[in-house]
C-alpha positions in Angstrom: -9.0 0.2 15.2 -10.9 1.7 12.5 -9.9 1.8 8.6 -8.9 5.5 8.5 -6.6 4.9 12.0 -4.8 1.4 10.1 -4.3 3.8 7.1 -2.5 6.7 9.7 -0.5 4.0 11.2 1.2 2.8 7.7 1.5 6.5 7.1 3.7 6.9 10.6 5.9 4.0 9.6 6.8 5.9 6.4 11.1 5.5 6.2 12.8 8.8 5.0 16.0 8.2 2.4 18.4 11.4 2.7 20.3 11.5 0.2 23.4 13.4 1.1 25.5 15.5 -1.9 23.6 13.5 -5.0 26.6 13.6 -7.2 25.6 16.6 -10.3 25.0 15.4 -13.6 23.9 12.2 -11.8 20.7 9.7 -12.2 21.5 8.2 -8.9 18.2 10.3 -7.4 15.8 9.6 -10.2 16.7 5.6 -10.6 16.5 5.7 -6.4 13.0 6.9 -6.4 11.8 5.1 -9.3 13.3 1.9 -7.1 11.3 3.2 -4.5 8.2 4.4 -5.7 5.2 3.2 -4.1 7.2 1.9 -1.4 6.4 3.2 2.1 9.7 5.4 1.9 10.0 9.2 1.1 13.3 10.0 -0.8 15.0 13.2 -0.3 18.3 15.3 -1.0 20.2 17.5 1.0 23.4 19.3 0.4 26.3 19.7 3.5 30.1 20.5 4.1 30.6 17.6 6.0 32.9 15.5 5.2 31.4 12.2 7.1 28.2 12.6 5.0 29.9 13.4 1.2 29.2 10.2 -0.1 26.4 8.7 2.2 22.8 8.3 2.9 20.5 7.9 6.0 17.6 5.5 5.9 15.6 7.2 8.9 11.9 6.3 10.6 10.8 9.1 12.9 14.4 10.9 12.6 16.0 8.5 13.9 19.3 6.7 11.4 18.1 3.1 10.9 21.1 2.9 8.8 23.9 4.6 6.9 25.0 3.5 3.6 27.2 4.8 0.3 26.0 5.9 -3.2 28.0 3.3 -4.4 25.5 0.7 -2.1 22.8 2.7 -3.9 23.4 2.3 -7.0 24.4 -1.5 -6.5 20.7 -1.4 -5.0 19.8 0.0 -8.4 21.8 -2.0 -10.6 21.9 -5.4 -8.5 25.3 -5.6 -8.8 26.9 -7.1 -5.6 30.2 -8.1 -7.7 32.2 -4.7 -6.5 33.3 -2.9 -3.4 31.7 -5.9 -1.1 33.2 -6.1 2.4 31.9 -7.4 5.6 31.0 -3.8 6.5 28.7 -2.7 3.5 27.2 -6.3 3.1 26.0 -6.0 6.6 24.8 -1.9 6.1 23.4 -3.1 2.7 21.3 -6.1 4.5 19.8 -3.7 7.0 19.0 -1.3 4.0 17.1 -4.2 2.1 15.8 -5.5 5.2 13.9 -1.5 6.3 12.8 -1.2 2.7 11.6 -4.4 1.7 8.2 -4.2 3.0 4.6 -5.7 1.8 3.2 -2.6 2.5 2.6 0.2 -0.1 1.1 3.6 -0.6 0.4 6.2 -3.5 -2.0 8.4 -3.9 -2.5 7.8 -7.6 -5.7 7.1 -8.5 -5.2 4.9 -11.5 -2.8 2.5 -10.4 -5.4 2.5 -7.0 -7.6 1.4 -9.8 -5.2 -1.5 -10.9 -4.4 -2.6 -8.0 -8.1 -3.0 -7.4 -8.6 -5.0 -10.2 -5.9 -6.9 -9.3 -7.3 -8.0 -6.2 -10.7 -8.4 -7.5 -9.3 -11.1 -9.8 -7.4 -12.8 -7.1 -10.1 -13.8 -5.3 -11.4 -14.8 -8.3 -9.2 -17.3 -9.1 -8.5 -18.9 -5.6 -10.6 -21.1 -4.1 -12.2 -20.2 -0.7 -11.7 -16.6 -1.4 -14.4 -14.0 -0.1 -13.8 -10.4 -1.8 -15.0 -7.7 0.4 -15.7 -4.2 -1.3 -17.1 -0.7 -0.6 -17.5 1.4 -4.1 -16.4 4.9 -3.6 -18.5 7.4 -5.7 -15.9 9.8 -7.4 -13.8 6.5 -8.6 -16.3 3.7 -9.1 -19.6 4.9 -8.9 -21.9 2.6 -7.7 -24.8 2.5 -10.2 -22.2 1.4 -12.7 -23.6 -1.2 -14.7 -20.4 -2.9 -15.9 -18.9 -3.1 -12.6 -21.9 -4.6 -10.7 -22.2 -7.2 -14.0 -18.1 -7.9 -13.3 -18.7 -8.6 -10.0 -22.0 -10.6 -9.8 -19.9 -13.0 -12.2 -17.0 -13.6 -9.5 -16.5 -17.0 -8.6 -16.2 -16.2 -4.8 -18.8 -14.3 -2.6 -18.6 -10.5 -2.4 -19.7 -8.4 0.7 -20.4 -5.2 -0.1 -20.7 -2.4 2.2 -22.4 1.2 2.1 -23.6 4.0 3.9 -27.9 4.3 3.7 -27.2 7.4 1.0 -25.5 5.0 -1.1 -27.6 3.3 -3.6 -27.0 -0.6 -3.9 -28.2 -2.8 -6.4 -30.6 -5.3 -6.3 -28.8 -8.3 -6.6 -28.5 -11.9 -5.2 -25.1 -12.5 -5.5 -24.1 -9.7 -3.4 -24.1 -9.7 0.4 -24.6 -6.2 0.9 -24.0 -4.7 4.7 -25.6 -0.9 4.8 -23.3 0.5 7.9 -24.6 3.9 9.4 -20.8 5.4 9.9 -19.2 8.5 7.3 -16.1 6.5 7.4 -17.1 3.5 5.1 -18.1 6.7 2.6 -15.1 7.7 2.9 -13.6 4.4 2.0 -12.6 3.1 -1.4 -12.0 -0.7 -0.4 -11.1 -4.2 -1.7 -9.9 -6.7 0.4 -9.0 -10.5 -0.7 -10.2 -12.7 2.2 -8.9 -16.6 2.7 -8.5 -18.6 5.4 -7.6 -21.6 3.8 -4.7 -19.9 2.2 -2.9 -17.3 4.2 -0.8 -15.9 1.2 -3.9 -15.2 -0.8 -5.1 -12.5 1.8 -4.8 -9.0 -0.2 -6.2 -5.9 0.5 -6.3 -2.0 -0.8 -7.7 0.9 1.7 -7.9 4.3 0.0 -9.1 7.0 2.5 -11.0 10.4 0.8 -8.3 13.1 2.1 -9.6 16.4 0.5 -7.9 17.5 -2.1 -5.3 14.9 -3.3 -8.2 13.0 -3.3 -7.3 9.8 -2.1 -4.2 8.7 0.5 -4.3 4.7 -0.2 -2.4 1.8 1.0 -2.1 -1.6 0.0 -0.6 -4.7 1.2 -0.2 -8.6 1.2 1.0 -8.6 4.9 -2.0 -11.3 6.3 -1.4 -9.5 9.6 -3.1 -6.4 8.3 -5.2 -8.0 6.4 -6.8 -9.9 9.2 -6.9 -6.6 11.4 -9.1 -4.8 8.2 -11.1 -8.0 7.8 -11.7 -8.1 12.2 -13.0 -4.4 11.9 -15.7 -5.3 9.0 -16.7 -8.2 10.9 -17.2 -5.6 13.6 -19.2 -3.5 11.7 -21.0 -6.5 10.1 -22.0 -7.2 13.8 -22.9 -3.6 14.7 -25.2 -2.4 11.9 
């Protein structure tokens, strides 16, 4: 499964929050999706006349309810209050709620904190031991005749695989392992991953895919399943080319 295809599949496992009669006047919808932002869930509102759905909301996937759960659970998911209104009912709506949303997974399409996160992984690896950092510069974010970054990395304490299309230029460096790839995708590709087999919750990795004019659709995560699925198709590659 290639890069772009793990980067649609995240996408398709994006959770919808409708939010049903946001009360007026109300913060409830901003403090929901600042709660929420960057997590793989797409808020919403939606105004109706029925009365089962005047003071509710449905966490969906694909359309269908996951679960169903008050503003009142809401803004205790804001707050982190769990002082008031608990019952056996709303603990158990409000542990399925936590449960769909609290994911390792995340996506933006924010360039800048792509950035961050970026640098964040690049100094994970740095500072655990056994890490490999695996990297392919994209052009419009960090070109790759830039000086600073290729003096940044080349003073990593980990190895660093780069790869690149032939069009690309690489630099001339020892440090680097750099695999040129033959395939429009990895230009495509703005990628960092954190590889470790020695310790399972260092594996990090961010996959930003060119997408026209947004620019970027990225994702990243700390799930070591994915992980290991991103790092299996570079070692595919790395075999191919």
């Amino acid at each position: 499964m290639s890069l772009i295809e793990i980067a649609q599949e995240i996408k398709e496992k994006e959770r919808t929050l409708i939010i049903y009669n946001p009360p007026p006047n109300s913060t409830l919808v901003a403090d929901i999706k600042g709660h929420l932002s960057n997590i793989n869930v797409r808020v919403t509102t939606q105004q109706t006349l029925s009365p089962e759905l005047a003071d509710a909301a449905h966490l969906q996937l694909h359309n269908n309810t996951i679960v169903t759960v008050s503003h009142s659970l809401l803004r205790t998911f804001v707050t982190g209050d769990r002082t008031t209104h608990r019952t056996e009912k709303s603990e158990a709506e409000f542990s399925t709620f936590l449960k769909n949303i609290k994911m390792t997974t995340f996506t933006t399409t924010d360039v800048n904190q792509m950035r961050a996160v970026y640098d964040e992984i690049v100094d994970r690896a740095q500072r655990t031991n056994g890490a490999t950092l695996h990297i392919s510069l994209h052009d419009e974010v960090e070109p790759l005749e830039s000086r600073n970054e290729y003096t940044r990395l080349e003073n990593q304490n980990c190895p660093v695989v780069l790869y690149a299309t032939p069009h690309q230029r690489v630099p001339n460096s020892d440090v680097f392992n750099s695999q040129i790839v033959d395939l429009d995708e990895i230009g495509r590709v703005w990628l960092a991953v954190c590889a470790n087999d020695q310790q399972s919750t260092a594996k990090t990795a961010l996959v930003a895919i060119e997408c026209g004019s947004l620019p970027f659709y990225g994702f990243w995560t700390d799930d070591p399943g994915i992980v290991d699925r991103i790092l299996s198709y570079l070692a595919t590659l790395r075999q191919k080319y």
